[in-house]
N, C-alpha and C positions, 0 to 999 in steps of 0.2 A: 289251104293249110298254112303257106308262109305267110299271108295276110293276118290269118289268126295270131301266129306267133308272133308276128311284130307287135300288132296292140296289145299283146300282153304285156309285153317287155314296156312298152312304151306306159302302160297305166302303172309300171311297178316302180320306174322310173319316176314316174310324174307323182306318185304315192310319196317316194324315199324324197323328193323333191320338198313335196307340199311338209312333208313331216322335220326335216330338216328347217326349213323356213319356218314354222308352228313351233319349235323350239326357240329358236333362236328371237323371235318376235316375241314368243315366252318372256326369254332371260333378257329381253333388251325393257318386256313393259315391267319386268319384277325390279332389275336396276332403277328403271326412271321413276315409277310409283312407290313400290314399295321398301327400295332400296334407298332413296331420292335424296333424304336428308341427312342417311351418312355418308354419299359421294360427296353432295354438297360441300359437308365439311371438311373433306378428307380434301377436297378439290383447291376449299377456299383456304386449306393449309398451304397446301401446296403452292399458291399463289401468293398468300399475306402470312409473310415473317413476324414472330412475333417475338417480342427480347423483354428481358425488364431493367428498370432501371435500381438499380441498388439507391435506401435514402442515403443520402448525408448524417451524418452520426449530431447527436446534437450536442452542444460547448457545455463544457464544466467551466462557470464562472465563478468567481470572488465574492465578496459583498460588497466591491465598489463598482464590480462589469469587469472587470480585469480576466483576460483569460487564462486558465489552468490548465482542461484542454480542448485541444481545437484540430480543427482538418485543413492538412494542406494538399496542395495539389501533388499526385502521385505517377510516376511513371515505371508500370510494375509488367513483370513478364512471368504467367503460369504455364505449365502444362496440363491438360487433361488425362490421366490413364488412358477413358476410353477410347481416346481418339487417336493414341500413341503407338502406332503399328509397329514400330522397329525404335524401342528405347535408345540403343546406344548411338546410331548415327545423329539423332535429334541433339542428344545432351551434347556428343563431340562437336555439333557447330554451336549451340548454344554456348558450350564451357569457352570458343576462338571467341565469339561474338562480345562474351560481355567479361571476361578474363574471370571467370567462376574458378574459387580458389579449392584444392583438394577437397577439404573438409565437407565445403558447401555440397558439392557432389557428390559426398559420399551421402548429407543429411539426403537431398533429393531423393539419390536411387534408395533409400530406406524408405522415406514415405511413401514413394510410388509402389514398393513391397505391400505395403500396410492400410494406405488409405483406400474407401470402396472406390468404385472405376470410377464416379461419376464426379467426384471431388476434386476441384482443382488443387494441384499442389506447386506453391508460392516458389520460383526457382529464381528471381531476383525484385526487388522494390527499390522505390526511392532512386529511379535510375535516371543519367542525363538523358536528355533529350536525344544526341547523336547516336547511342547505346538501341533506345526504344526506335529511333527512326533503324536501326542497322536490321532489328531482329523483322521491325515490319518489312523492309524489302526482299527478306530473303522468305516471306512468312509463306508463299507455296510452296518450299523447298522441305517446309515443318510441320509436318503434320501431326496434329496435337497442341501446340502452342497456341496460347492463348496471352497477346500482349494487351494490357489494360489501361487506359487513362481515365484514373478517378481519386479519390480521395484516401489520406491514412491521417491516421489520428495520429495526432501531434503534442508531446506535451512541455512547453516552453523552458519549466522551471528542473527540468530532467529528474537525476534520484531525488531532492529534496520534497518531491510531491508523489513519489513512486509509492508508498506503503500508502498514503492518504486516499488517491484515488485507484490503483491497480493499473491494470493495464487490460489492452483489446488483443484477441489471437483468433488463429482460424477455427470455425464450430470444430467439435468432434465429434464421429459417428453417432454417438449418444444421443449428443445433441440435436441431432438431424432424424433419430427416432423419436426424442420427445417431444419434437414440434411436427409431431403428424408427415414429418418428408419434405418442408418447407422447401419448395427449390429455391428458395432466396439462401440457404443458407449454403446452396453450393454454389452460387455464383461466385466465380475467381474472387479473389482480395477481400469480399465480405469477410467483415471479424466482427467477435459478440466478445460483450467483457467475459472476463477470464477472472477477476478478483478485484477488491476494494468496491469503492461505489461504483465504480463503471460496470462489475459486474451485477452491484444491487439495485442500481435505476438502468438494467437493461432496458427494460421496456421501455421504460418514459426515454429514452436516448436514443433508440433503435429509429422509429420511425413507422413509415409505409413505403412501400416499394412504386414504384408508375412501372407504367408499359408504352412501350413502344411498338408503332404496326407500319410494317412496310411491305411495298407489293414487289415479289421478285421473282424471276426466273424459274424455270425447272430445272439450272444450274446453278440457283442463289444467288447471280447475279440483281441489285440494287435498279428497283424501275423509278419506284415512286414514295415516298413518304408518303400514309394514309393520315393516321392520328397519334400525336403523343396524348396521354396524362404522367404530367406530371410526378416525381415521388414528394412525398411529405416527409420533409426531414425533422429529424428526431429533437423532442422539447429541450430547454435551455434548462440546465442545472443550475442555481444558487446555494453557493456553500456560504456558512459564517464567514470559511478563512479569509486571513485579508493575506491575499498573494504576493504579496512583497514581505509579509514578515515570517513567510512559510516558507517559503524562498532560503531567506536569511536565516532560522533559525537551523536551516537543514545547512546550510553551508560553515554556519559560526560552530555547528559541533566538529564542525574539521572530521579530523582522523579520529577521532572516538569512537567508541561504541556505544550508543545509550539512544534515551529520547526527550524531549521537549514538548511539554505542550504548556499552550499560552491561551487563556478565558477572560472574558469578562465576566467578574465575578458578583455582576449585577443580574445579566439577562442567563449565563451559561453559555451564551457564543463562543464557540473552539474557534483563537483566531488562529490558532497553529498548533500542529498536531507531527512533528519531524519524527521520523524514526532511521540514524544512522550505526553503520553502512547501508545504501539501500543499493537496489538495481535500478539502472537507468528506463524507463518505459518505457522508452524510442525503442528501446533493443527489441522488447519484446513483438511493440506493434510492425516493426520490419521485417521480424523473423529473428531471432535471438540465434548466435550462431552455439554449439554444439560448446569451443571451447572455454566462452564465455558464461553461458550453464554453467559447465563444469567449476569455472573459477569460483563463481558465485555460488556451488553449493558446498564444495572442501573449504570455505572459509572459514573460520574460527569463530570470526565475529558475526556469523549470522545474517549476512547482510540479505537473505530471505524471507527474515523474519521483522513482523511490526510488533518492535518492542513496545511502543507506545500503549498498547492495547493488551497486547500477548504476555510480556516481559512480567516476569513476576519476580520480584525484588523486597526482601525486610528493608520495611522502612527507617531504620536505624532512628537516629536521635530527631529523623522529620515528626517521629510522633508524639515527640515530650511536649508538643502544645496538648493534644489529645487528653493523656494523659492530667498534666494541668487542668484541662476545662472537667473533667470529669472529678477533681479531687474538688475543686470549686463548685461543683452540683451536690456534692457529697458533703459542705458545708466545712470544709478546711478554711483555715484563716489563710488567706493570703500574706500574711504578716508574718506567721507564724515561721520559727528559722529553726533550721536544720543543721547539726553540725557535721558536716563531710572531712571523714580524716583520710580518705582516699579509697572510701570502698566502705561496703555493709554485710554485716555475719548475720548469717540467715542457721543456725543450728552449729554442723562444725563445717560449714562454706565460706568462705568468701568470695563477696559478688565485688569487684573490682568498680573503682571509677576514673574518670578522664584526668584525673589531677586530686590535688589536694584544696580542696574550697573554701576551708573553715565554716563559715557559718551563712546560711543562705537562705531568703523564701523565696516567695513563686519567682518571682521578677528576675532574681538573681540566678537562679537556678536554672530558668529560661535560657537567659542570656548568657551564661557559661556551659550550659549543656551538662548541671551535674545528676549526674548518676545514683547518687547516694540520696538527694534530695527525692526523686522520682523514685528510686526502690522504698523510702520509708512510708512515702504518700499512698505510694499502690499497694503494699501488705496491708496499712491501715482501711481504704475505703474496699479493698473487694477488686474483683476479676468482672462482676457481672456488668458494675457501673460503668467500667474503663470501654465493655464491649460494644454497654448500649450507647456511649460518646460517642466512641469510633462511627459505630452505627449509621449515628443521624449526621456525622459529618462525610456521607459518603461511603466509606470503606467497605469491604467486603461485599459490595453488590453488583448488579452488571446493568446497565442503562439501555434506554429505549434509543438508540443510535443506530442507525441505518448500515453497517454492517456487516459484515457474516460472523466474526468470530469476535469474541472478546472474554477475558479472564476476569471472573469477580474477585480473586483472594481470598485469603483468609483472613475470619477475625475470630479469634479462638477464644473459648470459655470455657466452665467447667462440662455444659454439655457435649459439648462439641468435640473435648477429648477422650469422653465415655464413647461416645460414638464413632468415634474416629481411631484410637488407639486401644479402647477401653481399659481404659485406667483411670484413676482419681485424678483429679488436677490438685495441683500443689502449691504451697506460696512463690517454689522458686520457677514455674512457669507464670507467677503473677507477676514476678521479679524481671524474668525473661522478656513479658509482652512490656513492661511499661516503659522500659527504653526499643521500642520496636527489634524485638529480636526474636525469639522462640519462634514460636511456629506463624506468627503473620507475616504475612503476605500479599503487596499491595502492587497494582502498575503504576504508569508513571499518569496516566488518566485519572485514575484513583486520589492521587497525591494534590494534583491540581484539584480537583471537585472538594477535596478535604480541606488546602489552601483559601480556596474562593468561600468555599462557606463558614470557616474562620474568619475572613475580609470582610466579607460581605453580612453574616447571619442571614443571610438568605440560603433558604433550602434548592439551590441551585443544580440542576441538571444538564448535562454537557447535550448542548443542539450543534449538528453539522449541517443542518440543509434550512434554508431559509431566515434570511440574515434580524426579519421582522421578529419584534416577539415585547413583553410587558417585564418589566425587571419579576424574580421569581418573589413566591411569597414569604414570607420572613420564619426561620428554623420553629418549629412549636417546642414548648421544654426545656431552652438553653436561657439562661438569663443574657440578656445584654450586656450587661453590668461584667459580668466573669469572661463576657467574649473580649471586651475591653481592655482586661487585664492582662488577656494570655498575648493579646496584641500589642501592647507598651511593651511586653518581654522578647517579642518579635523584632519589633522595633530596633530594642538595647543588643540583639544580636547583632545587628549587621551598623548601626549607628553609634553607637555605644562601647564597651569592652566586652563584644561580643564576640564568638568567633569568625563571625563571616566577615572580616574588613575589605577583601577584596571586591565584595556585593556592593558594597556602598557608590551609588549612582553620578557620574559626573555632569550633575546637572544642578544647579542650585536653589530651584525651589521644589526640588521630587525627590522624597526620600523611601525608600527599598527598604520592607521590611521583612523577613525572613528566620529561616529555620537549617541549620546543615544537617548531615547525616551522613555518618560511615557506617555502613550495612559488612559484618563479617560475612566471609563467601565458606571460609572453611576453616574446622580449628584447627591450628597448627602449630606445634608442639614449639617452636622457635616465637612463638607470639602469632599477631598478628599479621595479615598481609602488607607490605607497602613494597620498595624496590627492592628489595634482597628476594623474592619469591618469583616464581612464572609469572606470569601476565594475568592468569586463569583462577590464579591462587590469589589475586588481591581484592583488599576490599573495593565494594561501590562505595559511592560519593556521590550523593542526594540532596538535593538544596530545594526547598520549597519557600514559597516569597509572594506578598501582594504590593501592590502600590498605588497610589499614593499613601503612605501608611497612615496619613492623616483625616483618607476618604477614600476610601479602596475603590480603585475602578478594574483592575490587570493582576488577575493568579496568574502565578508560571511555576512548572515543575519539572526539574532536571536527573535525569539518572544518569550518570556515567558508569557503565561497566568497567568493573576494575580501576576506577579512578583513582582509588587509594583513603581518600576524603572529600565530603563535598563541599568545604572550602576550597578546597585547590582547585579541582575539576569541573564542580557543575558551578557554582555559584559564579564565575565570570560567564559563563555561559547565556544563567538570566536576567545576570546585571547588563549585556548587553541587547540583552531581547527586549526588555523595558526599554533600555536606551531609543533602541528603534523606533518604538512607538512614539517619543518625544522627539527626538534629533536624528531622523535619517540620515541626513550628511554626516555628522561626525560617529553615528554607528557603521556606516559602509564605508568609511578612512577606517576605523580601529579593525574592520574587516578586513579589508586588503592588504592591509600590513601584515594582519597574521598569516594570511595564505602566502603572501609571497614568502615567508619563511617556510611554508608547510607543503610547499611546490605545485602553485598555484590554485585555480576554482574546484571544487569538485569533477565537474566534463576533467578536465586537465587530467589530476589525479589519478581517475578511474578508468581512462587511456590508459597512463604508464601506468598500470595495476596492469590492465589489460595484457598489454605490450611485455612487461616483464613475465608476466605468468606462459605467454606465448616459447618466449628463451625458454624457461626454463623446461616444460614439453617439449621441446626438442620440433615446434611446429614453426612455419614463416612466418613472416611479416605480414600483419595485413594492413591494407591500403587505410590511409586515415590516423593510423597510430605512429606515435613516436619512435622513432629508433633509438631503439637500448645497445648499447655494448654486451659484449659477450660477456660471461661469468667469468671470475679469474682463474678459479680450477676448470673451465674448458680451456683456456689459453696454456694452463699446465697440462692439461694431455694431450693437447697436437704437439706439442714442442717436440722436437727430437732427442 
């Protein structure tokens, strides 16, 4: 009997045995067979690290190789969310470590609220070497911290290239859904443009990413380097600009507000394209701090806006060439004289003019900018002719320019105010457009392509990217003969007893031929804008200009916001942008002369902007900027 019961026990044992082991011999052939090649990989993770490498961003060059922008070496410290277990003790050694100022730490703890976890967020750049070595030895102390040594886009010529080419920022969530989850765009310090060309040859600038494969520990510890590939860094941009006159013409508008651009009025190369105030684009690719934003969007003058492109301004008396070429298509005698006794009645109006002329035709009329001559020429030939001039010299269109945003203006006719205002058009809006006032509307792009194709009679189109190209082909339907014409009265303005005597070029075999214009901002019951009015209230000041006037090779076109006139304002402006092109040396003396009266270069400047708007918020000093004196009513309220 106990014999029996033992081999039971023993076969139920040796049962539970065999059945255990039959499982387990199971789940070890289901692992190695049929499980086999996702241990594998799950294994060979576990063993080989893998990173990528971020490309190199590719250079905005010039048309002589000159660069615009470029990448310099970087030494940057991010945090990750998700890797950030206890936010406040991290940030309080980071803020001892790199002496992170209020502000900055407040922008931090907000992104870290905002950005998804997996997004680095930039918590210093552009750091010394001692800084980046401090944060890396304490880097087990950090968890989440992510210190970087790589690359930031750099741009040499600072705001005077800022509206031209944009600037580079970190993706945004969006972004990182549009591109399918690209983990390239969360890797720390990667920035994709943000605006101008940098943000419109993303692609071609961007690159390809490489990878990196290393074999390490089950504690991540570094065994072995397997294999790099390399990244591809992103293609070479070639602009028309030539970067020294881009430079200079963003600098020579000083403290103004307006814009410049400068063509050959042969091929349509933009050798410069300024639009001032601008923001500096270091700022932004470092991380632009909160109260510099702020400065730069309560400005008055706009300095986030590219007037050049955007700016939409009456082209005041720039369009009495216009004008002229169209009364000359329209088979007016050029000979033919006008008598100006200071204005012309149109029913019971009188339309005012700049002076008292006597008696004038085309030439003369050009060249003194009368009023009365251009109102009698435009009631005679029509509204329709003037439009279709405008037309083919450019105006009221928007070009094939690389891009995101640009303003075509207006160029207004009788259709155009049935459909627009619907009402009849009148003589006194024919009266209106033919000294560029009523309802036209042109940029400062505009003016130059109008300019250059006056210089040139070529049907010229503004090109920014590729400096190659065959001069354009010659206007259809303009006679040559009448372009001629209105060119010798260009000429007798700035050469001549013209208005623009300041234009006139210090150089003795180039002579600057041109056009002014004072564009009204508002009508106001005292008259005109000039200095008795706000700043806001004054007229622009527009000077449009080619040179050599004898064989045009160089349109330039200047707006000055609220200049007053665009003899006083803009017209030294492009008399010295020409100058450039022929005499460096003596345009970068008459340069520096002005700034040092105007408190130094642009950088300089827009520190003490910086630096005073800091006083006046009531925030500190920050590292880099000048020290301002306190305000005098602060000094009166601490007093006793």
């Amino acid at each position: 009997m106990r014999r029996t019961m033992y081999s039971r026990r023993s076969i139920l044992l040796g049962s539970a045995q065999l059945g255990v082991a039959g499982l387990l011999g199971a789940r070890m052939a289901w692992i190695s067979i049929a499980e086999n090649e996702q241990w594998q990989l799950l294994s060979e993770s576990n063993r080989v690290q893998l990173s990528l490498i971020p490309p190199r961003r590719g250079w905005i060059i010039d048309r002589e190789g000159q660069p615009i922008a470029m990448n310099r070496s970087d030494f940057r410290v991010d945090v990750i969310p998700d890797r950030l277990n206890d936010r406040e003790p991290v940030l309080a050694a980071l803020t001892e470590l790199l002496d992170l100022p209020a502000e900055e730490l407040e922008r931090i703890n907000e992104e870290l609220d905002t950005v998804p976890g997996a997004q680095p967020v930039q918590v210093a750049a552009g750091l010394e070497w001692e800084k980046f070595a401090a944060v890396n030895v304490r880097l087990p102390d950090l968890p989440g911290v992510a210190p970087i040594q790589g690359f930031a886009r750099h741009y040499p010529a600072g705001a005077a290239v800022g509206h031209l080419v944009g600037y580079v920022g970190a993706p945004t969530r969006e972004q990182y859904l549009e591109e399918d989850e690209d983990p390239l765009l969360l890797f720390p310090g990667f920035k994709v443009g943000k605006d101008g060309l940098e943000k419109t040859f993303e692609e071609t600038l961007r690159g390809e990413p490489g990878a990196r494969r290393a074999e390490v520990t089950a504690r991540g510890q570094l065994v072995r380097e397997l294999d790099t590939r390399p990244d591809r860094p992103g293609e070479t941009l070639q602009l028309t600009v030539d970067a020294g006159l881009q430079e200079y013409v963003g600098r020579r508008l000083g403290n103004e507000s307006g814009a410049a651009v400068v063509m050959n009025c042969q091929t349509g190369h933009v050798l410069a394209m300024a639009s001032m105030p601008c923001f500096d684009p270091n700022s932004f690719s470092d991380g632009i701090s909160h109260p510099e934003y702020n400065m730069l969007s309560e400005d008055e003058r706009v300095p986030l806006r590219n007037k050049s492109l955007l700016g939409m301004y009456p082209p005041g008396s720039t369009f009495k060439p216009v004008t002229a070429l169209a009364a000359l298509e329209a088979g007016v005698d050029p000979e033919e004289v006008v008598y100006c006794g200071g204005g012309y009645r149109l029913g019971n109006r009188r339309f005012g003019c700049l002076g008292v002329h006597g008696p004038v035709n085309l030439h003369r009329a050009i060249a003194r900018s009368c009023n009365t001559y251009f109102y009698t020429m435009s009631r005679r030939i029509g509204i329709p002719i003037i439009a279709e001039t405008a037309r083919a010299l450019g105006l009221g269109q928007d070009y094939p320019i690389p891009v995101a945003n640009q303003n075509y203006g207006t160029v207004p006719d009788d259709e155009w105010v049935v459909r627009r205002h619907n009402r009849e058009w009148t003589d006194a809006d024919t009266l209106n457009t033919s000294i560029g006032q009523g309802y036209l509307l042109t940029t400062p792009l505009q003016l130059a392509v109008m300019s250059a194709r006056i210089a040139s009679g070529r049907a010229v189109v503004p090109k920014l990217v590729d400096p190659s190209g065959n001069p354009a082909p010659q206007i259809s339907g303009i006679s040559r003969e009448n372009l001629e014409l209105v060119r010798a009265g260009m000429d007798e303005v700035v050469n001549g007893a013209g208005t623009a005597p300041r234009a006139r070029l210090p150089l003795e075999d180039v002579r600057l031929a041109g056009k002014t214009g004072t564009a009204q901002v508002v009508n106001l019951s005292a008259g005109r804008g000039g200095r008795g009015v706000p700043w806001r209230f004054r007229d622009h000041g527009l000077f449009v200009s080619f040179a050599p006037a004898d064989n045009p090779l160089y349109a330039c076109a200047v707006v000055v916001e609220h200049g007053m006139s665009g003899g006083r304002a803009a017209s030294p402006v492009a008399r010295d942008a020409i100058t450039y092109l022929y005499d460096r040396e003596r345009a970068m003396e008459d340069l520096e002369r002005l700034e040092a009266g105007w408190g130094g270069d642009t950088f300089a400047r827009m520190a003490q902007q910086e630096a005073e708007y800091r006083r006046d918020q009531g925030l500190p000093p920050r590292e880099g900027l000048p020290i301002v004196p306190p305000r005098a009513d602060d000094d009166e309220e601490q007093a006793p």
